[in-house]
C-alpha positions in Angstrom: 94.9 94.7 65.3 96.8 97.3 67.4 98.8 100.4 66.8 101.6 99.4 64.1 105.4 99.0 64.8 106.0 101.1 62.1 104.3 104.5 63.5 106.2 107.9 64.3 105.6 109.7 67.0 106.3 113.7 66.8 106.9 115.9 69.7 107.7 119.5 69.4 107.4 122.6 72.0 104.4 124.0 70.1 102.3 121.3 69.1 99.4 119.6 71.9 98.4 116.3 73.4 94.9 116.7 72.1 96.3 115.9 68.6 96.8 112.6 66.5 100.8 113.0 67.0 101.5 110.4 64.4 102.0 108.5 61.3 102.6 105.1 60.1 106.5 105.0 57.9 105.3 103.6 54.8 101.6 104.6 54.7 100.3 105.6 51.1 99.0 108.8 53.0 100.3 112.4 53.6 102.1 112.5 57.1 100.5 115.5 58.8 101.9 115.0 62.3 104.7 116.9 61.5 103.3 120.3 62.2 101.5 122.0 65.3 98.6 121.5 64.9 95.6 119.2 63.8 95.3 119.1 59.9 91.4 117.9 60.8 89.4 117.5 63.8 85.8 118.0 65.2 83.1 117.0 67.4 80.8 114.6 65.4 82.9 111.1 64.7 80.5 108.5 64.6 80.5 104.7 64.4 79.6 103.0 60.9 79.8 99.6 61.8 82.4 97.9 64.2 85.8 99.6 62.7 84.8 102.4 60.5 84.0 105.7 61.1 82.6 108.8 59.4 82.6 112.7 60.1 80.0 114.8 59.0 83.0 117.9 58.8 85.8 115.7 57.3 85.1 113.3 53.9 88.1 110.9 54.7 90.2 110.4 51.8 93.6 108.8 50.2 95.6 111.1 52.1 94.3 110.5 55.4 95.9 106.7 55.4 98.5 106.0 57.8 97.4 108.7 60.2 96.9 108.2 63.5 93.4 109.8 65.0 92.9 110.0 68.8 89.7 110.2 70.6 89.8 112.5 73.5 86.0 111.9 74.5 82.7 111.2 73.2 79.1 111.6 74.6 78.4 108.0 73.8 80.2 104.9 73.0 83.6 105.5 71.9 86.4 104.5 73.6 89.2 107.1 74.1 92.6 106.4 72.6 94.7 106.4 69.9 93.8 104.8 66.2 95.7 104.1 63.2 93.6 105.2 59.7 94.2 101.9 57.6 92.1 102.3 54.7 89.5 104.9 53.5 86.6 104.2 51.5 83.2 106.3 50.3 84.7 108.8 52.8 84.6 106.7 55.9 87.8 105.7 57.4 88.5 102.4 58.6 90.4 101.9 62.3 93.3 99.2 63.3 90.9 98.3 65.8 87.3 99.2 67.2 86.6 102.2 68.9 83.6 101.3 70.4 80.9 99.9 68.1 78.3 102.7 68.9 79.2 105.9 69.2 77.9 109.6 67.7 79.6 112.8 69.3 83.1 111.6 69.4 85.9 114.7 69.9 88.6 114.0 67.1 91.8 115.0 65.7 94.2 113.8 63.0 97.5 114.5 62.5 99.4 117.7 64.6 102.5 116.6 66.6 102.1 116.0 70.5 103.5 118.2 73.5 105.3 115.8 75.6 107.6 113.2 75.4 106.1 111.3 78.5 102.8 110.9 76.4 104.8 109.4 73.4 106.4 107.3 75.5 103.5 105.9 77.0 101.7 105.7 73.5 104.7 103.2 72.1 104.9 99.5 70.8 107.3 97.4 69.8 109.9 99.7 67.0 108.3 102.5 67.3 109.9 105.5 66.7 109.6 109.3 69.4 110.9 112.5 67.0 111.6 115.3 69.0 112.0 118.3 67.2 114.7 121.0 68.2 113.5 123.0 71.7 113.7 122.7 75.2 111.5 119.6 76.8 111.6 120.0 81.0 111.2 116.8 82.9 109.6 117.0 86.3 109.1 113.3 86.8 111.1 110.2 85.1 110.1 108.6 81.2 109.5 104.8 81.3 109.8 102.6 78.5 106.7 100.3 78.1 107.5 96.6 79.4 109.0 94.3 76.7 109.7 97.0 73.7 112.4 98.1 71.8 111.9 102.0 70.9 113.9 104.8 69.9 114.1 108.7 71.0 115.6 110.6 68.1 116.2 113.9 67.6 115.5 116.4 64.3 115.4 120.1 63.6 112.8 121.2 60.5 111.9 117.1 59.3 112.6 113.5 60.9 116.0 112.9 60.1 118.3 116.0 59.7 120.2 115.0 62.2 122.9 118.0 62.1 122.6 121.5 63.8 120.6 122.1 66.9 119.7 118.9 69.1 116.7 119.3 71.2 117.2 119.8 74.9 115.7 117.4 77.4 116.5 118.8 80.9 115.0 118.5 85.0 116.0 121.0 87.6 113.8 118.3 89.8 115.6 116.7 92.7 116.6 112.7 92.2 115.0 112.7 88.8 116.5 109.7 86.9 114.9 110.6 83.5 114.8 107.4 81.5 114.5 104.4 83.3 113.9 101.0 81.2 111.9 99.2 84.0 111.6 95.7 82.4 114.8 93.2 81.6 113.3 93.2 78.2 113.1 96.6 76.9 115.4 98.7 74.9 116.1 102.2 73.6 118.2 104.0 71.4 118.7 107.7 71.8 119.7 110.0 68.6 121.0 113.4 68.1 119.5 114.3 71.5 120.9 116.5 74.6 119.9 115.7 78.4 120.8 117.7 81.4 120.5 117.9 84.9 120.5 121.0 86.8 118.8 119.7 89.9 120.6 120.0 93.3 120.4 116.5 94.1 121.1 115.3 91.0 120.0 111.1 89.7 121.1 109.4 86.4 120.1 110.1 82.7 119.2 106.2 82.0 118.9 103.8 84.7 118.1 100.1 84.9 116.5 99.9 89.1 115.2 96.8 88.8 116.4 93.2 88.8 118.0 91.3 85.8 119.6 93.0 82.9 118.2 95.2 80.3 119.0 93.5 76.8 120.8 96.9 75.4 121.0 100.4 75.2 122.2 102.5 72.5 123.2 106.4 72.3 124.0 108.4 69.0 125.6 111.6 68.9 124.3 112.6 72.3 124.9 115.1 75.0 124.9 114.1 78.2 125.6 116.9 81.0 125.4 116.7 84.8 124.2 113.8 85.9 125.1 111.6 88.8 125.6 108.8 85.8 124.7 109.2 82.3 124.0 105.8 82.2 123.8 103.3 85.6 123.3 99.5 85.2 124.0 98.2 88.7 121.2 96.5 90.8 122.1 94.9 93.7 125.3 93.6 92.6 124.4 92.2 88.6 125.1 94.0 86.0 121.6 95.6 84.3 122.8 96.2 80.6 123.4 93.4 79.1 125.5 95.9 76.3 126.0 100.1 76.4 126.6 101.9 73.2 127.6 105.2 72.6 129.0 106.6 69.1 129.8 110.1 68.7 128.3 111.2 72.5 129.7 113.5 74.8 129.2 112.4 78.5 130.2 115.0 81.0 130.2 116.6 84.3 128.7 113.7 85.9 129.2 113.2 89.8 128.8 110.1 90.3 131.6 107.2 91.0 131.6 106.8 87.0 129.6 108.9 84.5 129.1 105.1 82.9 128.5 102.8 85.3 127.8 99.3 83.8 128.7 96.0 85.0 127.9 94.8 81.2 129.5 95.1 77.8 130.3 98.7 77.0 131.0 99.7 73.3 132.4 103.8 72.8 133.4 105.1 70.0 133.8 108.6 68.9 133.1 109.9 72.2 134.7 112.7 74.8 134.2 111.7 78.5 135.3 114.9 80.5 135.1 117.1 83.4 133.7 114.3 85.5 134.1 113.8 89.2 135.4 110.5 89.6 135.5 107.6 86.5 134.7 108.5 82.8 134.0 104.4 83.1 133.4 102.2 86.3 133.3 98.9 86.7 132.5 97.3 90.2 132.5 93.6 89.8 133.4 91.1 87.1 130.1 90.5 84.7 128.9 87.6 84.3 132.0 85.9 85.2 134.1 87.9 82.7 131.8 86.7 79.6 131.3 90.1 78.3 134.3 92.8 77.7 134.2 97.1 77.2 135.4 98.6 74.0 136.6 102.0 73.5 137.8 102.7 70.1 138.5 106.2 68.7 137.3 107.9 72.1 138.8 111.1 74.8 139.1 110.6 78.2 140.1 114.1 79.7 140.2 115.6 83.1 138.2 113.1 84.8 139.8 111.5 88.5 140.1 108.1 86.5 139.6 107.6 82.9 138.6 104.1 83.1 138.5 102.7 86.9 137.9 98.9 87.8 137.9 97.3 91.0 137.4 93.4 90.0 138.2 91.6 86.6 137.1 92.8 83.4 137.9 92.3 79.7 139.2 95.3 78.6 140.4 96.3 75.3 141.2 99.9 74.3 142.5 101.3 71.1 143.2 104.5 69.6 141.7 106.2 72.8 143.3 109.9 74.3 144.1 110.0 77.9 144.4 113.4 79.3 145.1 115.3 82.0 142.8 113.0 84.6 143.7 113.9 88.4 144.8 110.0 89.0 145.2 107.4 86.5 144.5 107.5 83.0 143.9 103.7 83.4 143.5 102.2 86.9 142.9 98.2 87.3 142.1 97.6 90.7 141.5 93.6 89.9 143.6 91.0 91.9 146.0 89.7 89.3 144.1 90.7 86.3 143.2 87.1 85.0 140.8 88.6 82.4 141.7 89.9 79.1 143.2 93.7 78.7 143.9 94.9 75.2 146.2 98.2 75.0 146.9 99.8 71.5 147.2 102.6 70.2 146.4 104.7 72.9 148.0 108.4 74.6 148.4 108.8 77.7 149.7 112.2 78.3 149.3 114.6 81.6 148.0 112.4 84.1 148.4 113.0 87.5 149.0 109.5 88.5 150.1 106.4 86.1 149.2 106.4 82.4 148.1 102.8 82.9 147.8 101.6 86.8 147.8 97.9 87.5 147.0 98.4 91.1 148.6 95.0 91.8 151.0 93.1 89.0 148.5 91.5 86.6 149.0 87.7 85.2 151.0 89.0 82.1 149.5 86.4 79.7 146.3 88.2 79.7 147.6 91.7 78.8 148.4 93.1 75.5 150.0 96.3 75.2 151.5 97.6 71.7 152.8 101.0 70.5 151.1 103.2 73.0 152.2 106.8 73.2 153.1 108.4 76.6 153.7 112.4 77.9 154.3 113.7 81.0 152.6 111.5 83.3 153.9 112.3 87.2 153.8 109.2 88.6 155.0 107.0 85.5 153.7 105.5 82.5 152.9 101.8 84.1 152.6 100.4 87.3 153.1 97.1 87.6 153.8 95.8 84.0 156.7 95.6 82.0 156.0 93.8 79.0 154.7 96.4 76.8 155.9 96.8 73.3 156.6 99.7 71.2 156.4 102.5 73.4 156.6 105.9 72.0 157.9 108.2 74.4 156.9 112.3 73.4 159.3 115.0 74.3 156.2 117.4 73.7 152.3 117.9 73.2 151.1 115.7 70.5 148.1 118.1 70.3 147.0 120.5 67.8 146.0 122.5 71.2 146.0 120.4 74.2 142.4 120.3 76.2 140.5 121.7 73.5 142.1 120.2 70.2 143.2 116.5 70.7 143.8 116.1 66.7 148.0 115.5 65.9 150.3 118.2 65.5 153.2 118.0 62.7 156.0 118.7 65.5 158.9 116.3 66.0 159.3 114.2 69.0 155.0 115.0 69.8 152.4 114.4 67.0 154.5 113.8 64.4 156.3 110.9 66.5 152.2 109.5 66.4 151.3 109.5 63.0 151.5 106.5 60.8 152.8 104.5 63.7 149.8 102.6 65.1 148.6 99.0 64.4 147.8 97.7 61.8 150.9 99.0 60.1 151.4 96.0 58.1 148.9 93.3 58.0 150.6 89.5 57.5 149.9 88.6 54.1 147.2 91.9 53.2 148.9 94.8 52.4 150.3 97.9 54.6 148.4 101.0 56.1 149.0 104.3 58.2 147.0 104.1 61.4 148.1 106.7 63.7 148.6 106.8 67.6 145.4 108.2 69.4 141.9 109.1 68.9 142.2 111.3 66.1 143.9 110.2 62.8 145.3 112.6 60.3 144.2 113.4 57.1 147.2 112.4 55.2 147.5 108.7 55.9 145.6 108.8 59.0 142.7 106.8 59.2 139.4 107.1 57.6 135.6 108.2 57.9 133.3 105.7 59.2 129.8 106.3 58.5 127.1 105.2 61.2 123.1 104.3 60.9 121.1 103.4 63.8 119.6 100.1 64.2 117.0 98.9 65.5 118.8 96.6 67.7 122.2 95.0 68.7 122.3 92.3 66.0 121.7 95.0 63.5 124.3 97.1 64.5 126.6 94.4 64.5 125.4 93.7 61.0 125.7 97.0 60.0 129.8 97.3 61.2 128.9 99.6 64.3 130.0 96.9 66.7 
């Protein structure tokens, strides 16, 4: 046997990596990693027989199943690691696997979360699951996914899953430190309620993909992501590196790099605020996969950025209900040739931008463009460049905003945010029945749009089954 796919990992500021760290979901035991320190531990495990063990300071009972014990060293035998408590029985406990089939002396301890998230990391299998609880975690070299896993990072405040209030802080003030980096085309991660920064001078990405191939997915969740070169680069020597990018409810900011999401793969946002970046809240540098895969941004803020979206070859493109604000260029720039892949327009503000709203750097092959009661403000350049086949343009004579650059939800004023609400797509549906979507990221409460609820998943089929994508 090995360490199950069902096993928690906790991490907190105050607990040790001398402790057991974690539990298996669904055990018939008592979780104790969920506190500082060890609920038992000792200096006398010894072997029974091949799996089972016995302490002469602990009787192992019920409540013990489904925790996870790790050896730190023994004066005979034993083989250090971590073990999963499977079954208990005449107060000896029975391992996932052996730990040595002699062994007297062995230093113990069950349950009591562990100190560091690079030792969680390292300890993962397949669907496992890191908790960080609320604090301050300092990086000084990179976290690597094992090869071939799926895993997720989440984070929590008092008990796994209160996932409101203060998100734990994983930060570097190291030079070039790229802090999660997949390192195998078949890994993938999801990370939850978390915050990363970078204060470092020379500053490297949040989550990279550096080596060949693609990375099957990444998945964020109402994450921070602050200061960075890219919050998330998937470029390696000219093919793209995640296969898809999804971020719900994430704010992605102050990033340096040519795009604070740089991915030559299928990106999915919604929900999220990309702002205060350098160049590109989104970058794409060449076609991927000859134009198989296409980004998604539903519901999301572009704002104050050099580009909102930037791309310099092909890409499918489809945007809806998206706020674009005050970037020093282009709201939208399309540097492709011709456009001869898919771009979807609806629903979207383009207000303040320096540039164009929407920038088709040269004229696009209008059959593959869609553009359909998009709202647009005060844009210096104009609205488009190079297209003329939009439909429904709403043209504001002021602010839609309750408060422009810090409150992108619709005003009630005539000629702004009233002349946005209830006028989106789907008005009326052929043969279905009529609704009130509004214009922009942010729906009203009275005929706007409505709430959607989001779990995470333990994968990309999942959330597709589950209506995130």
């Amino acid at each position: 046997m090995a360490l199950s796919a069902a096993t928690n990992w906790d991490v907190r500021t105050s607990g040790s990596d001398s402790n057991g760290g974690g539990f298996v979901l669904g055990a018939s035991g008592t979780d104790y990693s969920q506190q500082n320190s060890a609920q038992f531990s000792g200096t006398d495990l010894t072997s029974v027989s091949s799996l089972v063990v016995s302490s002469a300071s602990h009787n192992f009972v019920s409540t013990d199943v489904g925790n996870i014990v790790q050896i730190t060293s023994s004066t005979s035998g034993f083989t250090t690691g971590f073990y999963q408590i499977v079954s208990v029985s005449a107060n000896q406990a029975t391992f996932d696997r052996s730990p040595g089939t002699v062994g007297v002396g062995g230093v113990w301890a069950e349950g009591g979360s562990l100190r560091t998230l690079a030792k969680a990391f390292g300890l993962c299998v397949n669907a496992n699951i890191v908790w960080a609880q609320a604090g301050t975690y300092t990086l000084t070299t990179g976290l690597t996914i094992p090869a071939s896993i799926y895993m997720q990072l989440q984070g929590y405040q008092t008990t796994h899953g209160d996932n409101t209030g203060t998100q734990p802080l994983i930060t570097t003030a190291t030079n070039s430190v790229d802090m999660i980096n997949p390192g195998n085309s078949a890994s993938l991660i999801t990370l939850a309620n978390c915050s990363f920064s970078n204060t470092a001078s020379v500053r490297a990405s949040c989550v990279i993909a550096s080596t060949g191939g693609f990375i099957q997915s990444f998945q964020a969740y109402n994450c921070i992501f602050d200061g960075f070169t890219e919050a998330l680069y998937g470029k390696y020597s000219g093919i793209y590196c995640f296969q898809f990018a999804i971020f719900v409810l994430c704010e992605i900011k102050n990033c340096t790099g040519t795009g604070a999401i740089w991915n030559n793969g299928a990106n999915y946002l919604d929900s999220c605020h990309l702002h205060g970046n350098t160049s590109a809240g989104m970058y794409f540098d060449q076609a991927p996969n000859s134009g198989s895969f296409a980004t998604t941004c539903v519901d999301t803020v572009f704002q104050g950025n050099q580009d909102g979206i930037l791309t310099q070859e092909n890409t499918g493109l489809f945007l809806k209900n998206c706020t674009f604000y005050n970037q020093s260029r282009d709201g939208v720039r399309l540097n492709a040739a011709g456009q001869t892949t898919a771009v979807s327009l609806v629903n979207n503000i383009f207000d303040t931008n320096a540039g164009y709203g929407v920038n088709f750097t040269s004229a696009p092959g209008t059959q593959q463009i869609i553009a359909v009661n998009n709202a647009f403000r005060n844009n210096t350049t104009a609205n488009w460049h190079n297209y003329t086949a939009s439909v429904g343009d709403i043209a504001l004579s002021g602010t839609p905003f309750t408060s422009a650059g810090t409150d992108f939800s619709l005003n009630a004023t005539a000629g702004a945010g009233a002349a946005c609400r209830a006028a989106g797509i789907p008005g009326t549906i052929p043969g279905a029945g009529t609704g009130y979507a509004d214009v922009g990221a942010l729906q009203h409460s009275a005929g706007g749009g409505g709430t959607t609820v989001y779990v995470i998943a333990p994968n990309i089929t999942n959330l597709i089954q589950e209506g995130v994508v």
